[in-house]
C-alpha positions in Angstrom: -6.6 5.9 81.6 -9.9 5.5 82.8 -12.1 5.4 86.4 -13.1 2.7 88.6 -16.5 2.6 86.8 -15.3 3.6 83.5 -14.9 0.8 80.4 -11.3 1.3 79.0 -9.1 -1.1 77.2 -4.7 -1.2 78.9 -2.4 -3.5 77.1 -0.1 -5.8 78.4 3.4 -6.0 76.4 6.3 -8.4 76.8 9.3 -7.9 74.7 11.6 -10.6 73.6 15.2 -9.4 72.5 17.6 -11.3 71.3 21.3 -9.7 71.9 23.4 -12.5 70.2 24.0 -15.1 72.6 21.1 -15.2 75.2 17.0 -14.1 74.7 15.6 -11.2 76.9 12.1 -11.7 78.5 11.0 -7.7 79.3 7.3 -6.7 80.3 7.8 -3.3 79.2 3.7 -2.8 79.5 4.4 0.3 82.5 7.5 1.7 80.7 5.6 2.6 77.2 2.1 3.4 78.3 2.4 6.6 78.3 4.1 6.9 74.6 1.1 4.8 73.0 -1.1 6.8 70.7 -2.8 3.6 69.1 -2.7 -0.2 68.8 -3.9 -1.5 65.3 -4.3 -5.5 65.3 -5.9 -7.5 62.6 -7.1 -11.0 63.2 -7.4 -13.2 59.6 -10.0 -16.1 59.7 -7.1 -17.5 56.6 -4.2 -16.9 54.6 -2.6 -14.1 56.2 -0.6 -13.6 59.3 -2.6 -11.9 61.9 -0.9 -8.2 62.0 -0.2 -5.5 64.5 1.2 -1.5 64.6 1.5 -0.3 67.8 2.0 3.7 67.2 4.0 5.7 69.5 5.2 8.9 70.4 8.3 9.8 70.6 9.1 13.3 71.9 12.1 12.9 74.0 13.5 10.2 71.1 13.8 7.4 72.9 12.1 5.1 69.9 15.1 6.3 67.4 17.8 6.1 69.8 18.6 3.6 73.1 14.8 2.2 72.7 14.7 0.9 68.7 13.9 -2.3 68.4 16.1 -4.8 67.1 16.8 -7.4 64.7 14.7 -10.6 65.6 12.8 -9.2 68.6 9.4 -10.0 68.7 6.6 -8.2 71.6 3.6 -10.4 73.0 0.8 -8.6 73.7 -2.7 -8.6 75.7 -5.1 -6.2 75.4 -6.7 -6.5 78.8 -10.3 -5.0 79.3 -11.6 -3.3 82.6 -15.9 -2.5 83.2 -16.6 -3.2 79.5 -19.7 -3.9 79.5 -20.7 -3.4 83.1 -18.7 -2.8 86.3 -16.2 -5.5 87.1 -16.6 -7.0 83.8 -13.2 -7.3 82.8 -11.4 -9.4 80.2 -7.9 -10.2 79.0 -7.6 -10.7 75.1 -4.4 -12.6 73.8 -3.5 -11.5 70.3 0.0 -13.1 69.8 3.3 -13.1 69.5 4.5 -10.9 66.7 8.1 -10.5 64.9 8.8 -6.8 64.8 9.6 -6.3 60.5 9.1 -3.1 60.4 9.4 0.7 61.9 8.0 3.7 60.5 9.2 7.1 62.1 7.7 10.8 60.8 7.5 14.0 62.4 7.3 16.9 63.8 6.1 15.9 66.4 8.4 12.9 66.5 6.1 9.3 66.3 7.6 6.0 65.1 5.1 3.3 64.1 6.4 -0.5 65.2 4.7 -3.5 63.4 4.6 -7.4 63.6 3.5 -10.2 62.0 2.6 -13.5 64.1 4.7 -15.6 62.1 6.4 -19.2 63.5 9.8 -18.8 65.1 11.2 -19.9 61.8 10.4 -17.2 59.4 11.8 -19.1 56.4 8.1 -20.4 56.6 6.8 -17.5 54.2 10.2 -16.4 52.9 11.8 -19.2 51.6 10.9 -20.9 48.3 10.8 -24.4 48.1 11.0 -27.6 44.9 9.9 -30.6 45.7 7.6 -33.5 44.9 5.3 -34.8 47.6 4.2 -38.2 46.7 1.4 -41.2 48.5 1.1 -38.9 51.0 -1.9 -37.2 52.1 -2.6 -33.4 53.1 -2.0 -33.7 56.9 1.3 -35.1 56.7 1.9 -32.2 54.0 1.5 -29.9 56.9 2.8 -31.7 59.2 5.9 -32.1 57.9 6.1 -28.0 56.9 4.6 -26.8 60.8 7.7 -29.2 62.0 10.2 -27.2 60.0 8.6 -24.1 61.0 9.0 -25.0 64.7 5.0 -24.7 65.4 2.6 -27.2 66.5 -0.6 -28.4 64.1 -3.4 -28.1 64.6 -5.8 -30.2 61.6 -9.4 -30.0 62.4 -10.6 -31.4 59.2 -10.7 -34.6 57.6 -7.5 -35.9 56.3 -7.3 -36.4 52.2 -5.0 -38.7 50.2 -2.5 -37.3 47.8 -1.2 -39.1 45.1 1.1 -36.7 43.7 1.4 -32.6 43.8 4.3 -30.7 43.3 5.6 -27.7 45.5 7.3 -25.7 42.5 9.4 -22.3 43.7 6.8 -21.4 46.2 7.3 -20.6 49.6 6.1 -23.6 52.3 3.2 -21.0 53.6 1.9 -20.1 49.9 2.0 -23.9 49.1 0.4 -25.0 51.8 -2.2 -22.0 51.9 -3.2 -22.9 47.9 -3.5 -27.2 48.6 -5.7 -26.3 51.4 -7.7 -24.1 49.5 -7.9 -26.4 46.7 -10.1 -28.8 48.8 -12.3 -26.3 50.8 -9.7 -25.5 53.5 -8.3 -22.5 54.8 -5.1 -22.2 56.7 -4.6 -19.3 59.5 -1.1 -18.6 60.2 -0.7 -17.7 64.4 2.1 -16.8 66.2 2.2 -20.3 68.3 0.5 -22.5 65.6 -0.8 -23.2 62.6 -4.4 -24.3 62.1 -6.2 -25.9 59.2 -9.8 -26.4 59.3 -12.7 -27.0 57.0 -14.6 -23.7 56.2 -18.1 -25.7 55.2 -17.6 -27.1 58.9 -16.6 -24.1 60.7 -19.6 -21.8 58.7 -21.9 -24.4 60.0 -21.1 -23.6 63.4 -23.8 -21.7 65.8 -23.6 -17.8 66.0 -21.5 -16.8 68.8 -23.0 -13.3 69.0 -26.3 -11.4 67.5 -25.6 -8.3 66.0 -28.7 -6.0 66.3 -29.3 -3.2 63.9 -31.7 -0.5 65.4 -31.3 2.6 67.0 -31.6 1.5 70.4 -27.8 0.0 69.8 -25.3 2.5 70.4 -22.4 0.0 70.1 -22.4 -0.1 66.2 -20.8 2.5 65.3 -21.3 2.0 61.1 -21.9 -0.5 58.6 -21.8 -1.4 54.8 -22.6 -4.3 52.5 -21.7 -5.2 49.2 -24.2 -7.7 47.4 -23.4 -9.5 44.2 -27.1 -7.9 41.6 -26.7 -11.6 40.0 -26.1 -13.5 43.1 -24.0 -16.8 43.7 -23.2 -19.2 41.3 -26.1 -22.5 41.0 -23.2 -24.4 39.5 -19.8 -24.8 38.0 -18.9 -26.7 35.0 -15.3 -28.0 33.7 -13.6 -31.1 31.8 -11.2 -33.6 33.1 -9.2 -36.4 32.1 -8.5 -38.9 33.8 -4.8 -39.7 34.5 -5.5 -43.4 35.1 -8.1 -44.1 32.6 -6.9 -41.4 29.9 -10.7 -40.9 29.6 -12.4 -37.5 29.1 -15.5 -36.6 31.5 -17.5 -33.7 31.4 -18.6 -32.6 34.9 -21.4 -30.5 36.2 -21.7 -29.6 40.4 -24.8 -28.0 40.9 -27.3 -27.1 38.6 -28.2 -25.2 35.3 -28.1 -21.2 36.1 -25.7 -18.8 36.7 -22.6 -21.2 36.2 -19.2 -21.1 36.7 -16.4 -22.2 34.4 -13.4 -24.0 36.8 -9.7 -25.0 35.7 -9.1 -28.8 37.6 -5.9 -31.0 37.6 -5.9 -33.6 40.2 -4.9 -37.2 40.8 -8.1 -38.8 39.7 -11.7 -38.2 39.2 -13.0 -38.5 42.7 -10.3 -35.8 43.9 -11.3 -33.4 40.5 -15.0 -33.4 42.2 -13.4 -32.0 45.8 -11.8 -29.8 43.9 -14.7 -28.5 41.8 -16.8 -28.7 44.9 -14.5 -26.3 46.7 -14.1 -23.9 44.0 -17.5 -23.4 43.0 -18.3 -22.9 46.8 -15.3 -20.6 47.8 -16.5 -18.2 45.2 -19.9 -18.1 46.3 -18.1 -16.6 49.8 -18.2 -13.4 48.4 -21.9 -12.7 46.5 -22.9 -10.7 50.0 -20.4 -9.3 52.3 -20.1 -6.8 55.1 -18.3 -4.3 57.3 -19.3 -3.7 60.3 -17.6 -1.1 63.0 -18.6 -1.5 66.5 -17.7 -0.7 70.1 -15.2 -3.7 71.1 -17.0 -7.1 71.5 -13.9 -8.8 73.4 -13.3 -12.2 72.9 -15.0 -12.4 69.1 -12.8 -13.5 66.9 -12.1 -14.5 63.2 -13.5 -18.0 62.0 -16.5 -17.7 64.3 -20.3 -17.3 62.9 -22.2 -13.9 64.3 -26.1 -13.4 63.7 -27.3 -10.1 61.6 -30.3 -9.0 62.7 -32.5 -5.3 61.8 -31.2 -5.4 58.3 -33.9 -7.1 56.5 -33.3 -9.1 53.8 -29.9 -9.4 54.7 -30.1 -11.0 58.0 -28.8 -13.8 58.5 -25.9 -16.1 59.2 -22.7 -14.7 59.2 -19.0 -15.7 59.2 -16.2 -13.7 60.4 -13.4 -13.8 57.8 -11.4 -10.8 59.9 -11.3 -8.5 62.7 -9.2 -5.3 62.9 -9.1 -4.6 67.0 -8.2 -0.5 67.0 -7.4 0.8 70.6 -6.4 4.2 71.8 -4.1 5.7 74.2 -7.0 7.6 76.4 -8.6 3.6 76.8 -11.0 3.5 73.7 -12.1 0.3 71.9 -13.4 -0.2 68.6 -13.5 -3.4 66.3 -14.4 -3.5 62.5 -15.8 -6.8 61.3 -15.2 -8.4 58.0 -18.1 -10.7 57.2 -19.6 -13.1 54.8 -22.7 -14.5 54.6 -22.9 -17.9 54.7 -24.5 -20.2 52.5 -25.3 -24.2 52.3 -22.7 -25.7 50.2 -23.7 -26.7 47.1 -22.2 -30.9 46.5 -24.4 -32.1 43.9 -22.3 -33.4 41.0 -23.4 -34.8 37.6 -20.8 -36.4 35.2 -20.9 -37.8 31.7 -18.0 -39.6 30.0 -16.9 -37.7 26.2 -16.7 -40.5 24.4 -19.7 -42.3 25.6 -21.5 -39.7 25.0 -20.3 -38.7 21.3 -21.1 -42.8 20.7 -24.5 -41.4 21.6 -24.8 -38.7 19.9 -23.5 -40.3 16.3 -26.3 -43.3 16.6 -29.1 -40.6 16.4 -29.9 -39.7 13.0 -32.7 -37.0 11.7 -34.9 -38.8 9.0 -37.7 -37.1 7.0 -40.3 -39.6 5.8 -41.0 -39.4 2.2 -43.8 -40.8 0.4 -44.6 -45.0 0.9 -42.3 -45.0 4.3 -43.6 -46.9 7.5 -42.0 -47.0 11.1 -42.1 -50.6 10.2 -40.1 -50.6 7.5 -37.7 -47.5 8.6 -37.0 -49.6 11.9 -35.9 -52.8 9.6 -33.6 -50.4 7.8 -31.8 -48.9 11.0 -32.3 -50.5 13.7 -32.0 -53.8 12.3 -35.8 -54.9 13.2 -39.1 -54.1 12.1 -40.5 -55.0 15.2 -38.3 -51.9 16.3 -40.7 -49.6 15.4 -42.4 -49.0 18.4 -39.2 -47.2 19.8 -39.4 -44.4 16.5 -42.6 -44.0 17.7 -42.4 -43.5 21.7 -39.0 -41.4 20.6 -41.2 -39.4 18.1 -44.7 -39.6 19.5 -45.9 -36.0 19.9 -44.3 -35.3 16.2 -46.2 -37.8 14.9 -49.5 -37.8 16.5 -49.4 -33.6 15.8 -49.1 -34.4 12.5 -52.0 -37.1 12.5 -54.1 -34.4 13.4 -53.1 -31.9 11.4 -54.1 -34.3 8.5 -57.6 -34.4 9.9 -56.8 -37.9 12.3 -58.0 -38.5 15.5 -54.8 -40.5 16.0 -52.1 -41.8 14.0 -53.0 -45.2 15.6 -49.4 -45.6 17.4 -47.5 -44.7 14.0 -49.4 -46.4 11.3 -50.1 -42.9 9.6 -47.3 -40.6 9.1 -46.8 -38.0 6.5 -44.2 -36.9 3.8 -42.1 -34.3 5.3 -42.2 -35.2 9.1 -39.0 -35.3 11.1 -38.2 -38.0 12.8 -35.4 -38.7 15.2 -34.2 -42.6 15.2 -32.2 -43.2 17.9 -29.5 -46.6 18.3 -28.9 -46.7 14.5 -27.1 -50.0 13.3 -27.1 -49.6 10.0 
């Protein structure tokens, strides 16, 4: 497997088997060694449980007979490093505790793939759908109560937001809970001992664990590619909401005038519509430049930790680590592939204006074209219930009308006394 001076990767495996009335605690690390041909294990910043495929050989057919894996039994593995960067630098990576779901055999020659997920001990979690009504509640109790029933601690490293009402309707409790905390900026990662909630504007605004150098004299990045959105993120996001309280109709802008996006809302009240339209618009803008990066093994980096891009130009930058597929080999050989986003400062600006006051607005504005004798005087005793009124025509219309002073050979319109036949004016506050 490898020299005293040579870096190579050796994992550690303890299988749990369950035989019907008592649980088996087996480190079955020496016994299999020799059968491994590769260990595949992916590491999700959210939503998905982390994953592994361990794939063996299986010449004298141990894997389909006495050695197949079981209803129920789960493996725990380390994948422990030795001289990996320099002699004596050694490191031991936990990845979980997976449920075996599934085997895969093929041959000649004979091979059987096992894989996991790092689901909880309960694994009604993501299988079970669930009806119900959670009411004056708020989000952390929401998960509280479903890691409880899964059997798995919490772990909420965000700030806890009131609920008045949201309904869990024929969804499993791990594709509810994954699309509330997503609804508010969250994410949710599903390990094998826990589950974890935290706020992804919080966690992106973390410091870069690692710098990622792109030059030739790096030998440890083995490829790379980036995708990068021609019309780039969104400025803003619009959408329309009525209040449940109030049964009033807002219009809501986050962000500003550009390249906006259109969001769907329903929440308990205004205030909560904004998180949501905050989250949304944001959460999208995650993927206008992302990247893949394969590289020699960097042990201990993991998903939901920032890295530095650097040698790229105008792509370097902040980056966050939404996933990483660890890939080892049988002969001691390490490699890591990197799913990244780059991150971007969270865009919280929000502008609102209620429907119907603003429809009162627009139906006291008229457009009036002055005909023959009219005077702002006499126009503002006629609509706006004041001749003395007139000086608001004329600071509503003033470049209209002094353009047209001078067009008629004027110096001035001396602040609305001349105005002309034909000249469109805007009176604004009509009463009349």
């Amino acid at each position: 497997m490898g020299t005293s001076n040579t870096r190579y990767v050796k994992p550690k495996i303890t299988y749990t088997e369950w035989t019907g009335s008592e649980v088996n605690f087996v480190n079955i690390s020496g016994q299999v060694r020799e059968y491994i041909k590769s260990i595949s294990y992916t590491d999700a910043a959210e939503g998905d449980c982390d994953e592994i495929s361990m794939e063996l050989e299986d010449r004298d057919r141990k894997w389909i007979g006495s050695w197949k894996p079981g209803e129920y039994n789960r493996m725990a593995v380390y994948l422990n490093t030795y001289n990996w960067m320099s002699e004596g630098d050694n490191y031991s990576y936990w990845c979980g505790n997976f449920l075996i779901d599934n085997l895969s055999v093929s041959g000649p020659p004979n091979s059987m793939t096992v894989g996991g997920l790092a689901v909880p001990q309960d694994n009604n979690f993501r299988t079970r759908t669930v009806t119900k009504t959670w009411a004056a509640t708020t989000l952390q109790t929401i998960a509280e109560d479903i890691a409880a029933a899964a059997g798995e601690p919490l772990i909420f490293d965000a700030d806890d937001i009131q609920i008045e009402s949201i309904e869990q309707s024929g969804q499993t409790d791990c594709a509810f809970l994954k699309s509330l905390c997503e609804s508010y900026g969250y994410a949710l990662k599903v390990h094998s001992e826990k589950l974890v909630i935290y706020d992804v504007e919080a966690y992106e605004a973390k410091g870069a664990v690692k710098t990622l150098h792109f030059n030739s004299s790096n030998k440890n990045v083995v490829s790379y590619s980036i995708d990068d959105s021609i019309y780039g993120a969104y400025t803003g996001a619009n959408f329309s909401f009525t209040d449940p309280n109030t049964e009033e109709d807002y219009n809501v802008t986050v962000g500003e005038d550009g390249r906006m996006l259109e969001v769907n809302v329903t929440a308990d009240n205004l205030a909560d519509a904004e998180k949501k339209a905050i989250a949304s618009l944001n959460l999208s803008n995650r993927s206008t430049t992302t990247m893949r990066v394969t590289m020699i093994a960097a042990p201990g980096l993991s998903s939901t930790s920032c890295v530095r891009v650097s040698g790229l130009g105008s792509y370097d930058g902040k980056y966050f680590v939404d996933k990483v597929a660890h890939k080892t080999s049988g002969s001691g050989e390490y490699t890591m592939t990197l799913t990244l986003h780059k991150v971007r400062s969270w865009i919280r600006t929000v502008s609102l204006q209620a429907v119907k006051a603003a429809a009162e607005e627009a139906s006291s504005s008229i457009q009036y074209t002055v005909v023959s004798g009219d005077t702002l005087w006499a126009l503002a005793k006629t609509y706006l219930g004041a001749g003395t009124q007139y000086v608001q025509i004329y600071n509503d219309n003033k470049e209209t009308i002094e353009s047209e002073a001078k067009s008629h050979g004027k110096s001035s319109s001396e602040n609305g006394h001349w105005i002309y036949p034909g000249t469109v004016l805007t009176i604004n506050n009509v009463v009349n």
